[in-house]
C-alpha positions as CSV (number, residue, x, y, z in Angstrom):
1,X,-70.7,-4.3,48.3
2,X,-71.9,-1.0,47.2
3,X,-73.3,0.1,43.8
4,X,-73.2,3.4,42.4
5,X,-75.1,4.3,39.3
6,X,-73.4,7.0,36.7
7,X,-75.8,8.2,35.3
8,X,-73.7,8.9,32.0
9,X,-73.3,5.1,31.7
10,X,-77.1,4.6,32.5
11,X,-77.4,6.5,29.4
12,X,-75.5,5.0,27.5
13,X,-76.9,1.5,29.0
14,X,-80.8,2.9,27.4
15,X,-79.3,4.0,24.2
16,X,-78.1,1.2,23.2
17,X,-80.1,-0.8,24.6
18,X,-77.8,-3.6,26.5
19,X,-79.8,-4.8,29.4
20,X,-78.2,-3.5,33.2
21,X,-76.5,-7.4,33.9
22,X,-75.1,-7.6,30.6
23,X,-73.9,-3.9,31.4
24,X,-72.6,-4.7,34.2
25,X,-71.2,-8.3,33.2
26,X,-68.8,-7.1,30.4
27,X,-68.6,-3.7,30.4
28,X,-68.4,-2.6,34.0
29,X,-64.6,-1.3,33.7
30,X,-64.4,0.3,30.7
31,X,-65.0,3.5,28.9
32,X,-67.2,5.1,27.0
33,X,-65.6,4.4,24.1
34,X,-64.4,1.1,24.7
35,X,-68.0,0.1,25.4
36,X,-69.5,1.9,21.9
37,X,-67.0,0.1,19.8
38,X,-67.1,-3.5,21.4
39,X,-71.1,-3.2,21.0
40,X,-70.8,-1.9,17.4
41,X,-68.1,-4.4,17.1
42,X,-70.9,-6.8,18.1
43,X,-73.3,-5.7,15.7
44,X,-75.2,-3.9,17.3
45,X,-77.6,-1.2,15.5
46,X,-77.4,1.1,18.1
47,X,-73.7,1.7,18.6
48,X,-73.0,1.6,14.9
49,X,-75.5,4.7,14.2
50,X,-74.0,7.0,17.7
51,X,-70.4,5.9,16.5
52,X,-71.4,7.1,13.0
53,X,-73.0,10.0,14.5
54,X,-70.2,11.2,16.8
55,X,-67.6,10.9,13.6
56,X,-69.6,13.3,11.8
57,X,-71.2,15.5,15.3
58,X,-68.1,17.2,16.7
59,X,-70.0,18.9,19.0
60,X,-71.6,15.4,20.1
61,X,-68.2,14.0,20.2
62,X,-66.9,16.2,22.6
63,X,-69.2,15.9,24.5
64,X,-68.6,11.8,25.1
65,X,-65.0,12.8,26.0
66,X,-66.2,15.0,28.6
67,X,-68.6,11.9,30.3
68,X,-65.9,9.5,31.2
């Protein structure tokens, strides 16, 4: 078994701060997205104040759409 590291999900992985098993546990096959709103979903601090911030950064949210 081989592991490769995107580095747009390691990223994402700091930002909002999940630990890599967790990371790798429940979010391993989906996106971007997916992964932002489950966390803020969760309660989670950190993907509550990026999904706020790419709702009102256009700019930042395309950008997202172009990582996955």
């Amino acid at each position: 078994m081989s592991l490769a590291i995107d580095s747009n999900l390691e990223y994402l992985r700091l930002k909002l701060g999940i630990s890599s098993v967790t990371f790798q546990e429940k979010y391993s096959n989906l996106s971007i997205e997916e992964i932002v709103e489950a966390e803020a979903a969760s309660g989670n601090q950190n993907a509550i104040a990026l999904a706020q911030e790419i709702l009102t950064n256009t700019a930042l949210a395309v950008s997202y759409t172009h990582l996955t």
